[in-house]
C-alpha positions as CSV (number, residue, x, y, z in Angstrom):
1,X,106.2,-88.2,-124.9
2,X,104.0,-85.2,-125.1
3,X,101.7,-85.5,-122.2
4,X,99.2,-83.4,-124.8
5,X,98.9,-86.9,-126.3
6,X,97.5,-88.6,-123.0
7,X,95.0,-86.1,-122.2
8,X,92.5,-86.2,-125.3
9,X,92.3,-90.3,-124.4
10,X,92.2,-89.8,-120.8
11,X,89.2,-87.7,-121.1
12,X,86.9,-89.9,-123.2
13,X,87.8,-92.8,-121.2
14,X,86.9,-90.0,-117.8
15,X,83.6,-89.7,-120.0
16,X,83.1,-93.8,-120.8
17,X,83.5,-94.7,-117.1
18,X,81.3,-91.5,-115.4
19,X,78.6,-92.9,-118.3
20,X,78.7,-96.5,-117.1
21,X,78.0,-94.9,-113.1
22,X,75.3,-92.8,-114.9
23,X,73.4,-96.0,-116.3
24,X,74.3,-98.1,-113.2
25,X,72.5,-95.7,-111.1
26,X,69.9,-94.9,-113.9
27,X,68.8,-98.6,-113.8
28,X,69.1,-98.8,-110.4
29,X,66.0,-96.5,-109.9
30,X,64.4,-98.3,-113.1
31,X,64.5,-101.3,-111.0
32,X,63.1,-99.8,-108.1
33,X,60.5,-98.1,-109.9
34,X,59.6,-100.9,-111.2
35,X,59.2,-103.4,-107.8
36,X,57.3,-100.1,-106.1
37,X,54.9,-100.5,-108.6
38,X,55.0,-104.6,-108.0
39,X,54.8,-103.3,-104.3
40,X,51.7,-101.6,-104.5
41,X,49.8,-103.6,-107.4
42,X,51.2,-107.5,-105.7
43,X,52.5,-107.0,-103.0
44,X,55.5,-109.1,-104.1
45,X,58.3,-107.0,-102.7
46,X,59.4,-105.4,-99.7
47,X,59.9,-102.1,-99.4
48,X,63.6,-102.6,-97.3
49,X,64.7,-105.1,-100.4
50,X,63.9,-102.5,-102.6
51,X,65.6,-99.7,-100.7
52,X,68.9,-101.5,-99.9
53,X,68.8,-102.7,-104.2
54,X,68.7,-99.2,-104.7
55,X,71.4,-98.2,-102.4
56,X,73.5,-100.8,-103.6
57,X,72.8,-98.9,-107.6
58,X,73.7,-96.0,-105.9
59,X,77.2,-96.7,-104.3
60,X,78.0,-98.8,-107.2
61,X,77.7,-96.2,-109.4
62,X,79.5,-93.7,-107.0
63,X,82.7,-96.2,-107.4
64,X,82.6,-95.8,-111.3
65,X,82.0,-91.5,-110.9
66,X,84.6,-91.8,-108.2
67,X,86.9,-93.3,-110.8
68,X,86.1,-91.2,-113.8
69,X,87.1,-88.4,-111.3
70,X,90.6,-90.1,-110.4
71,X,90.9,-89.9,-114.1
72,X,90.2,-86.8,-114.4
73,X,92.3,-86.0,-112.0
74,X,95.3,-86.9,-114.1
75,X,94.1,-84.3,-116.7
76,X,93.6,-81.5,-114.9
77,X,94.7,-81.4,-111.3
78,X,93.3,-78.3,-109.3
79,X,92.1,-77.7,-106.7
80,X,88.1,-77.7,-107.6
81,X,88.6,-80.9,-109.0
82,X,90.5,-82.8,-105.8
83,X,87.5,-80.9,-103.6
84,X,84.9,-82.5,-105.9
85,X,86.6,-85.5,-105.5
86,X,87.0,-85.7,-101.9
87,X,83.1,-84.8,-101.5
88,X,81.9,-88.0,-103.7
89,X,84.3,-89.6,-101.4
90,X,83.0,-88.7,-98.5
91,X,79.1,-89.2,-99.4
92,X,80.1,-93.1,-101.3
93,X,82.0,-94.1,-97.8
94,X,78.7,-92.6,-95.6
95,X,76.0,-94.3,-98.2
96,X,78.6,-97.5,-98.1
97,X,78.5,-97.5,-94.1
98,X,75.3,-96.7,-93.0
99,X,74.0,-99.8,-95.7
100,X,76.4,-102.1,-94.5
101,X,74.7,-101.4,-91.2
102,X,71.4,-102.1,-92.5
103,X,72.3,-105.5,-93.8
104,X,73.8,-106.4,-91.0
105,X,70.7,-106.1,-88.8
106,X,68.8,-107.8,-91.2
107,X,67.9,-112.1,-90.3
108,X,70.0,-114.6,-92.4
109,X,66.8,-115.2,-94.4
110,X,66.1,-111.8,-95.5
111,X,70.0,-111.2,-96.5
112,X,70.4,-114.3,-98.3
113,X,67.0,-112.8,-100.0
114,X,69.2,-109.5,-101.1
115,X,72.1,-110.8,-102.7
């Protein structure tokens, strides 16, 4: 099989999954948006909730971007692309620790509040 053939495929479905991160994070920030606004009108949210919903967006989406780039990968392996890779890595596994940190130091109340 020509490996010609697996490329055009592997690059719209590189493009499908780095849209779905797009949108996750893109809503993400809707959402936040949204409870500032609730925030500062109501006073119904807390302004920790609303950061650590957003971080969650945020590293979510970086698994799906991290994934279209593994795809991507497969197309095209250079070295640009394994560096770019390797960066998105990097920041998704600092975002992911230093949040996971956060909820931890956060009462039983408040994190049964998050998820």
């Amino acid at each position: 099989m020509d490996m010609f053939l697996l490329d055009m495929p592997l690059m719209y479905i590189r493009e499908f999954i780095a849209t779905i991160g797009v949108v996750v994070i893109s809503a993400g920030a809707l959402r936040s948006i949204s409870q500032l606004y609730m925030l500062a009108v109501h006073g119904k949210f807390d302004a920790d909730y609303i950061r650590l919903q957003f971080g969650n967006s945020v590293i979510l989406g970086l698994e799906f971007m991290v994934g279209a780039d593994i795809v991507g990968s497969l197309v095209d392996p250079n070295y640009y692309n394994m560096g770019l890779l390797a960066i998105i890595v990097a920041v998704r596994t600092v975002l992911s620790y230093f949040l996971t940190k956060e909820l931890e130091a956060l009462t039983p109340k408040e994190r049964k509040t998050i998820k």
